[in-house]
N, C-alpha and C positions, 0 to 999 in steps of 0.2 A: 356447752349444752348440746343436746343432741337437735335432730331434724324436728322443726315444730314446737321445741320450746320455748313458751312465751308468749305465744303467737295467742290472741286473746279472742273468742269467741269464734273459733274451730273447733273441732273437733277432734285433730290431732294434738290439740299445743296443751291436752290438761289432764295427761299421764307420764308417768314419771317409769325412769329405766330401771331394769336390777340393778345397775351400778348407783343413777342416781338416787335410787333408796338405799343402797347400799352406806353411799356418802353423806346422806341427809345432815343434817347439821342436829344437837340438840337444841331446841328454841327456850334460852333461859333470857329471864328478866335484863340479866345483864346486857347478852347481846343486842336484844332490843330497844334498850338505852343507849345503847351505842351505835346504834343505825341510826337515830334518829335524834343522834347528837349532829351528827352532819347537817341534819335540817336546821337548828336551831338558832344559825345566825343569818338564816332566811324566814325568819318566823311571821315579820311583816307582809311578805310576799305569799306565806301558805296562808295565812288568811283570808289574802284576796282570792287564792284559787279557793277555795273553799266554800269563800260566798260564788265566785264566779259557778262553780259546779250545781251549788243550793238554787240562783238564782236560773240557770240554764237548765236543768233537769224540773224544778216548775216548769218552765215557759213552755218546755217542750211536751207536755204533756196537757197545754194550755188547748192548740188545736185539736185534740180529740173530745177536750171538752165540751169546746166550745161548739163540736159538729152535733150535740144534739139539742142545742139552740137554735142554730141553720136548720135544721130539719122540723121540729115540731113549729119555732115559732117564724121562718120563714118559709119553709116549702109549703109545709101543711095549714097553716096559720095565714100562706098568701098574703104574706107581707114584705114589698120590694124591698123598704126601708131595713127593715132589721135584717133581712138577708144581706143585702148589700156593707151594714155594721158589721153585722156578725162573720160577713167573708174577709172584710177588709181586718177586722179586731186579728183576728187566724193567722192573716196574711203577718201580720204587725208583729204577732207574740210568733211566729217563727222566724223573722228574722232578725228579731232582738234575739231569741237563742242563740241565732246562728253567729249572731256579733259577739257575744257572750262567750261564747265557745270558744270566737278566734281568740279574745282577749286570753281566756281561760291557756288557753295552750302556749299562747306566749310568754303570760307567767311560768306558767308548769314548765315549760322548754328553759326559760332562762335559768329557775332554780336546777334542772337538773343538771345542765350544761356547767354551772357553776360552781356544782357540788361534787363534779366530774373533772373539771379542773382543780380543784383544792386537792381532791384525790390522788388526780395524774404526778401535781406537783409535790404531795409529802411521799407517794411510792417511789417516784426518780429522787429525791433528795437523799430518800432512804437508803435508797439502795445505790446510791453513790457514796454512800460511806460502810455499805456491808464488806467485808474483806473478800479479799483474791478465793479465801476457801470455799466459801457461799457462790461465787460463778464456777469455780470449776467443778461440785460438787451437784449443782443442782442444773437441770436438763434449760439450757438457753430459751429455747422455744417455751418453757412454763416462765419461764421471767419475762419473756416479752409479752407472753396471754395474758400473763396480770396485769401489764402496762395498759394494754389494749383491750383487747375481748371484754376481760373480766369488768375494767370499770367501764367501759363501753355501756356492759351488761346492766350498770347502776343508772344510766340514763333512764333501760329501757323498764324498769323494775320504777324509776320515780313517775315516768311520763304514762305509763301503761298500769304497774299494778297497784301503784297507790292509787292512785287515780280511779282504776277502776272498782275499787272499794265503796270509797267513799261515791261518785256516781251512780252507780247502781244501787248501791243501800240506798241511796235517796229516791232515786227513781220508784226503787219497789215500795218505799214507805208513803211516796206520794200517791202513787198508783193504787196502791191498795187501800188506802182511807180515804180515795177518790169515789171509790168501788163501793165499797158500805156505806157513802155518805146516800150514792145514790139509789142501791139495792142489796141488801145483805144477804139474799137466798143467790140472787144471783151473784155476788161474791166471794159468796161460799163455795159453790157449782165452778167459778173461773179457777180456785186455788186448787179443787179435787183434781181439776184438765189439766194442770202443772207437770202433775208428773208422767201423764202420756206424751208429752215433749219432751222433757228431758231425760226419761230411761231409754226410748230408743238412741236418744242423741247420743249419751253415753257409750251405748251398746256399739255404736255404728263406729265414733271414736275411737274406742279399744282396739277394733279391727283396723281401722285405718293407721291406728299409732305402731301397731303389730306390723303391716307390710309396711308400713315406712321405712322403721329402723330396719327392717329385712333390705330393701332399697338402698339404703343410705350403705348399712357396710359392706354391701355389693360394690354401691358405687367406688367407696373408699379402696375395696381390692381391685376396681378399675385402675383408678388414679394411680395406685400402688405398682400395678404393670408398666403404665401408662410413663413413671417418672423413674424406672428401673430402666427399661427399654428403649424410651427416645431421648434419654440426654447422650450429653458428645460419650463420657465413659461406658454409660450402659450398652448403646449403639456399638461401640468398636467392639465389645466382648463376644456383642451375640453375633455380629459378622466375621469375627476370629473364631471360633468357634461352629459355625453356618448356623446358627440355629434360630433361623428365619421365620421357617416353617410352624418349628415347635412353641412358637410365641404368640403366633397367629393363631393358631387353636388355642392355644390358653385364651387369649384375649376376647375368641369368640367367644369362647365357652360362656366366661364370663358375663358378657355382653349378652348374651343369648339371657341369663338367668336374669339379669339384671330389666331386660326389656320386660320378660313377664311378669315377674314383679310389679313391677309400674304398670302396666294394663289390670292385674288385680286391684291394683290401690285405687287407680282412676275408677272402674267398676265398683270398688268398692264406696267411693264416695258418689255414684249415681245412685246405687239403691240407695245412701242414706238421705239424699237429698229428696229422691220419691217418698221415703217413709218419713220424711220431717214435711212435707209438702201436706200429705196425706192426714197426720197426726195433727198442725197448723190449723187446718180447715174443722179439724174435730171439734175445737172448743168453741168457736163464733157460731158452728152450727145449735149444737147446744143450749148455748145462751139464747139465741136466736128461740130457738125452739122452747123452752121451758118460760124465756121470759114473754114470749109469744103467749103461751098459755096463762101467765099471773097476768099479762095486761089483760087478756080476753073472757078469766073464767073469774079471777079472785080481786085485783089492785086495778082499780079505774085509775089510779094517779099516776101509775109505770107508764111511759111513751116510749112512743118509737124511737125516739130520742135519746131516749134512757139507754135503751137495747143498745142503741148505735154508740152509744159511748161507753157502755161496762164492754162491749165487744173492742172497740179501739182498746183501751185502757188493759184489756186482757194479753193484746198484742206485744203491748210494751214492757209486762212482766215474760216474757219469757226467755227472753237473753239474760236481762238483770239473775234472774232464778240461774238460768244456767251458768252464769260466770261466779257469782256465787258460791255454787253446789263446787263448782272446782276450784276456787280462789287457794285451797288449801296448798294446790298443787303450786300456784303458783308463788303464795306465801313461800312454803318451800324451798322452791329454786331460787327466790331472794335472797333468804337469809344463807340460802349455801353460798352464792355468789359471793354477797358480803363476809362470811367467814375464811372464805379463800384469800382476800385483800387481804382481812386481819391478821390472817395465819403470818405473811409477809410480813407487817407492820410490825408483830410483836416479836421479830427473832432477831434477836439480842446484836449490836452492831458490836463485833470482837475486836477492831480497831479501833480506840476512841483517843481525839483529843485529849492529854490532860487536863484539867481543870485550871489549874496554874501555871502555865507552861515554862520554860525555860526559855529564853530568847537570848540566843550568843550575841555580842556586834559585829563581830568577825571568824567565819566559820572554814577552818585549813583542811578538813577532809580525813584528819588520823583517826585510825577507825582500831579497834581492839574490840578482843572476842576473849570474855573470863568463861570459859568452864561453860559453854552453851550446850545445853539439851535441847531437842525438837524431833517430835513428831505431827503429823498430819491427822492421824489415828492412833490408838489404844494398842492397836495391835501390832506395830511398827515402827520402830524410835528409827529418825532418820540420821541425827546430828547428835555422837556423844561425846561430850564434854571438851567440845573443839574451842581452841585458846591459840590467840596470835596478835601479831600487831603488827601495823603497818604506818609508819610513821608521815606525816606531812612530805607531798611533792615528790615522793618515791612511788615505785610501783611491785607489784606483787602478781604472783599467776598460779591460780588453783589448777589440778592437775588431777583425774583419776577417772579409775572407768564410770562408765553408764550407770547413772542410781545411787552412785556415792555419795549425793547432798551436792554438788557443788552450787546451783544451781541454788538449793535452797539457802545457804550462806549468803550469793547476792539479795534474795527475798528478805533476811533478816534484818538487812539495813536499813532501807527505805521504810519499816516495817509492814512489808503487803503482809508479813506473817509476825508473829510475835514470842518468842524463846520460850517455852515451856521451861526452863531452869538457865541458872546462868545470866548475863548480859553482855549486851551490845554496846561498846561505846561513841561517839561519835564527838570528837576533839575533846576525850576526859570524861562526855554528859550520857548518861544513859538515854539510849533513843527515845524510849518510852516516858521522861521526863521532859523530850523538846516538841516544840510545836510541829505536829504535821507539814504544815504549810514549809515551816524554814527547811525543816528535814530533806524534805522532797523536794526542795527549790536547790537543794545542794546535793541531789545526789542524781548523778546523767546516765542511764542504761543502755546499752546500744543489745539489742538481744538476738537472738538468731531468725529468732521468725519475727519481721520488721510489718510494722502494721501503719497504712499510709493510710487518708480518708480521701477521699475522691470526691478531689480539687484540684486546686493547680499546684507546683511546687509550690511557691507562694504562699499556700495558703498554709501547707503543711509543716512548712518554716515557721510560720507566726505562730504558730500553735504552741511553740517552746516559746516566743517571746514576741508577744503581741504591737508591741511599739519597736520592733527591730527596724532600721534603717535600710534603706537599698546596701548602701557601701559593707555595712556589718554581715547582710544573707549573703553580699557577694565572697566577704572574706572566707565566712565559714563552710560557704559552699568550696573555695578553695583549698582551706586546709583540709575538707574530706576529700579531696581527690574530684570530686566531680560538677565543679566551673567550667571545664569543656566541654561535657556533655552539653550544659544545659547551654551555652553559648552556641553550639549548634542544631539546636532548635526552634524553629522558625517563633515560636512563640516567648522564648526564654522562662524565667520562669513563671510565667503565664502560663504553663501547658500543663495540661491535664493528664494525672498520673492514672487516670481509671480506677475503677473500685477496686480496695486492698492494693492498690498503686499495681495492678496487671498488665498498664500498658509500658513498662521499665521489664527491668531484667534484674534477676536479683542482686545481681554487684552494683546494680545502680539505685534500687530500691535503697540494700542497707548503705549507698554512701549519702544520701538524700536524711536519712535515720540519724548517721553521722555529726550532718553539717544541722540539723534538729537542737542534736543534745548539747552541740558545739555553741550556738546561740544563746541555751538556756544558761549556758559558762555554770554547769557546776563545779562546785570545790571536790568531790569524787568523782571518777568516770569509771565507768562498769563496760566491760565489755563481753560478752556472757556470750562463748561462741558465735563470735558475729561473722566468722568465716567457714564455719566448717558446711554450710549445703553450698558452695557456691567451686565454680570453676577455676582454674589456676590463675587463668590472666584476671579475671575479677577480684577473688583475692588476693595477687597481689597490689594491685592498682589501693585495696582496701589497706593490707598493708603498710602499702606508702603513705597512707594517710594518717596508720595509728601510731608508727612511729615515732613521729616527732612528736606529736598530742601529749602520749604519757611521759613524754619529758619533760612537758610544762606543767604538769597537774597530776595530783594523788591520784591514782591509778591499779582499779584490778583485773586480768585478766582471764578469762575462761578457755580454753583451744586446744582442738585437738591438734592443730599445727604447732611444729615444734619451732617453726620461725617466728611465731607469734609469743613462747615462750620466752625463748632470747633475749626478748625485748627485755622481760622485766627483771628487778634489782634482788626479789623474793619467790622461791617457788614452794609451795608446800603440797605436798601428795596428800593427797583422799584417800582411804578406803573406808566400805562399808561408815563411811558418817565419821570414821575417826583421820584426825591427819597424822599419819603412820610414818613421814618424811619430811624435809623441809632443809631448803638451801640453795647451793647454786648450782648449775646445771650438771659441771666437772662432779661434782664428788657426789651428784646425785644416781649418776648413770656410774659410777666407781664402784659404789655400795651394791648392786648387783640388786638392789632388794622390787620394790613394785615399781618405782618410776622408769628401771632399767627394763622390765618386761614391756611397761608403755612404751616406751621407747621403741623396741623391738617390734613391739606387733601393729605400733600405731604412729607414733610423730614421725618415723625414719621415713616412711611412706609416705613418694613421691614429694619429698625436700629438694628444691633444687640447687646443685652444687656443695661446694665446703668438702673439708676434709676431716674425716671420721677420728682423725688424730684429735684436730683441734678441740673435740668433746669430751674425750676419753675412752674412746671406744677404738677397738681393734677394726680394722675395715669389713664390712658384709660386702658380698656381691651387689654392684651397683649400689650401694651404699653412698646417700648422698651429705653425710654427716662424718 
């Protein structure tokens, strides 16, 4: 929402933006039914606020009443006794309000707070089971605002503008049959003075809402300098470059518009404060004055009493009127808030458990690919009619350039993605026939960009396997290679890997990734370029770790290193989504065809040692193959 929305009985918070009219929601029956299903298993609790508001917006309007019984039958009337009643009765019925009220907001707070949680809890559920496509298609920061902001937003919409519905419609219904009971000329004369308060308010509002938002994405092209300029990257560019100077006049520039701005705004809500000051005073004069004249020329029964209470009672219609007169706007921004969640709710989860699942008792990892199609889009087939096998306790290693699918091949297993034609087998079962759960408890990813949470190792270990034992993370930190590391660190794995694991190195990140998927012991192990950003001595260190691995367990491999290929029993070449090759290294690099150009332009590069005979291959210069 923008600057001021929401914000109730301002006069910036009850205009809406071109975008925000832009997006307005349509308001049908339906959706309304469906806001206010979420209240429905709080329905005990809206009653009480309901009386709480009925019984507090009386009470409150109880001391104006009661001040023109203080005055005719105690000031003027010279009676200690009843003034003394009547101050004290005043004293009594405002702070029964005021208890009223706290009650009132406790209620109201808890049902929102709880309706806010139900929410938080089916959006994260939700969206724990949307597929890999729906994060990487849709802008992170809008799935967090839904998380946060948006139903944040449903607190502020339960506690604030239901609320102020129903409170103020009551206030003004009290108020003004408070008003006729006691004088209906003068009644009449309070509701005409209505709208000399609320059109200037209005009026003054607009302007106000105008240099706001003028303000605000000022400010936002601040901020926008502000997080260009002084992070660690921004900062080195403009000192590479020297452009010191020319930043600092931007920024002023900026700065400069952005000050004036806000001096008109601030000015602008002075004048409207004098003409709501000035306008405030206009109606009590009035009354004052007219009903001045029906006690004096026409009504011996109107008192000063009278006067003094249609004049209070006038005071307290004029907020009610005004939030009101805008309630629309804030109706509004409700139902778009809430259509934002729903928008979320109802997109369709593309992953879904079967219904009946399939449940192995013992699951070896042979995986087979009939005839698979896949695209991402309509307009792009990535994966055509790729077919292979790879049998129990062997290993296999995809192979081909940039964008060939390989990558989407490991997705298709685990199912983060789901075959558009074709199937996936996994030991005989289509994937899409076994349970989630077993699926993914059996298949171990090791990927290139390694994502740690910031903890300790420890914690980041358990995460593959929550009842893991000391002696078991010690093992697996061993077979990935990096039980020394963490043994020479003062906290062992106690020690805290920093957010995205920052305070490691990336050969030690992904062997920590490793010794993860090691613990989970799945029956496949996916290695999905788990060496290609890292350094020689890192990767090899990671090598020595995957070596022996995929000798013990079903195993595929992804790499642009060609030591890493070696390893496995199976190679099959990619291209363009088709596997164009397939074999063993010898008669791969023989065939001259795509694996011999990778070869050439890519795995031979910086291999260390061997002898280029050993391959099939004629010697290149420095040729370490």
């Amino acid at each position: 929402m923008p600057p001021g929305a929401g914000r109730h009985g301002g006069p910036g918070g009850h205009y809406m933006t071109d975008e925000e009219l832009a997006r307005a929601p349509k308001i049908t029956a339906e959706l309304v039914k469906r806001v206010f299903s979420y209240l429905k298993p709080y329905w005990k609790q809206l009653i009480l606020v309901l009386l709480c508001i009925a019984l507090s917006s009386v009470a409150g309007l109880m001391p104006s009443i009661l001040t023109g019984k203080i005055i005719d039958e105690g000031l003027i009337g010279r009676d200690l006794k009843l003034l003394i009643i009547y101050i004290t009765a005043s004293f009594l019925v405002t702070l029964l309000a005021s208890l009223i009220g706290v009650a009132e907001s406790y209620i109201n707070n808890w049902i929102a707070q709880h309706i806010t949680f139900d929410m938080r809890n089916m959006m994260y559920s939700h969206l724990q089971h949307m597929s890999q496509r729906f994060f990487t298609s849709n802008n992170q920061g809008d799935i967090i605002t839904r998380m946060t902001s948006d139903i944040d937003g449903v607190e502020s919409v339960i506690t604030n503008t239901f609320k102020s519905i129903l409170s103020n419609s009551i206030t003004l219904i009290f108020a003004l049959t408070a008003m006729f009971q006691k004088n209906w000329i003068l009644a009449i004369l309070g509701i005409v003075v209505i709208p000399l308060f609320v059109i200037p308010t209005r009026r003054a509002g607009r302007t106000r809402w105008t240099l706001t938002n003028e303000a605000q994405a000022c400010n936002d092209e601040v901020n926008g300098i502000l997080n260009e300029t002084l992070s660690v990257s921004g900062q080195l560019l403009v000192k590479l470059f020297g452009k010191e100077d020319e930043e600092y006049e931007r920024y002023r520039s900026v700065n400069n518009k952005m000050i004036k701005l806000n001096i008109r705004e601030r000015m602008a809500g002075r004048w409207f404060f004098m003409v709501l000051q000035t306008v405030t005073n206009i109606g009590p004069m009035l009354l004052y004055l007219v009903g001045g004249i029906l006690m004096m020329k026409y009504d011996s029964t109107l008192t000063v009493g009278d006067i003094t209470v249609l004049v209070a009672l006038l005071g307290k219609t004029y907020m009610p009127v005004n939030s009101l007169l805008n309630i629309q706007v804030d109706w509004m921004r409700a139902m778009a808030l809430f259509s934002r969640i729903f928008a979320y709710y109802d997109m369709e989860v593309e992953i879904e458990n079967p219904k009946q699942p399939m449940i192995l008792p013992r699951m070896t990892g042979r995986i087979e690919f009939k005839h698979v199609d896949f695209s991402y889009d309509k307009e792009r087939q990535i994966l055509k009619d790729v077919s292979f096998k790879l049998e129990a306790g062997k290993s296999m290693a995809i192979v081909g350039p940039s964008g060939s699918g390989k990558s989407t091949i490991i997705n298709l297993i685990p199912r983060i993605y789901d075959v558009c034609a074709g199937s996936v087998l996994f030991d005989g079962v289509d994937v899409r026939k076994l349970s989630l759960k077993q699926l993914r408890k059996n298949v171990g990813v090791v990927s290139q960009e390694t994502y740690l949470f910031n903890g300790t190792i420890r914690d980041n270990l358990l995460y593959a396997s929550p009842n893991a034992t000391e002696d078991e993370m010690i093992e697996a930190c061993k077979k990935a290679n990096i039980y020394d590391f963490i043994q020479n660190q003062e906290k062992g794995l106690d020690t805290m890997v920093g957010n995205r694991g920052l305070k490691l190195s990336g050969g030690e990140k992904q062997r920590i990734s490793i010794a993860r998927v090691l613990l989970k012991d799945p029956r496949l192990l996916i290695f999905d370029e788990a060496t290609s950003a890292l350094d020689s001595i890192s990767e090899q260190k990671i090598q020595d770790a995957i070596d022996p691995i995929i000798k013990e367990r079903t195993s595929i491999l992804i790499a642009h290193r060609l030591s890493t290929i070696l390893a496995a029993d199976m190679i099959y070449v990619l291209k363009d989504g088709e596997i164009v090759e397939s074999g063993q290294h010898k008669e791969l690099v023989r065939k001259g065809g795509v694996y011999t150009e990778l070869y050439e332009t890519q795995f031979r590069q910086g291999e260390p040692g061997g002898n280029p005979d050993d391959y099939g291959m004629a010697p290149f210069p420095s040729d370490e193959y």
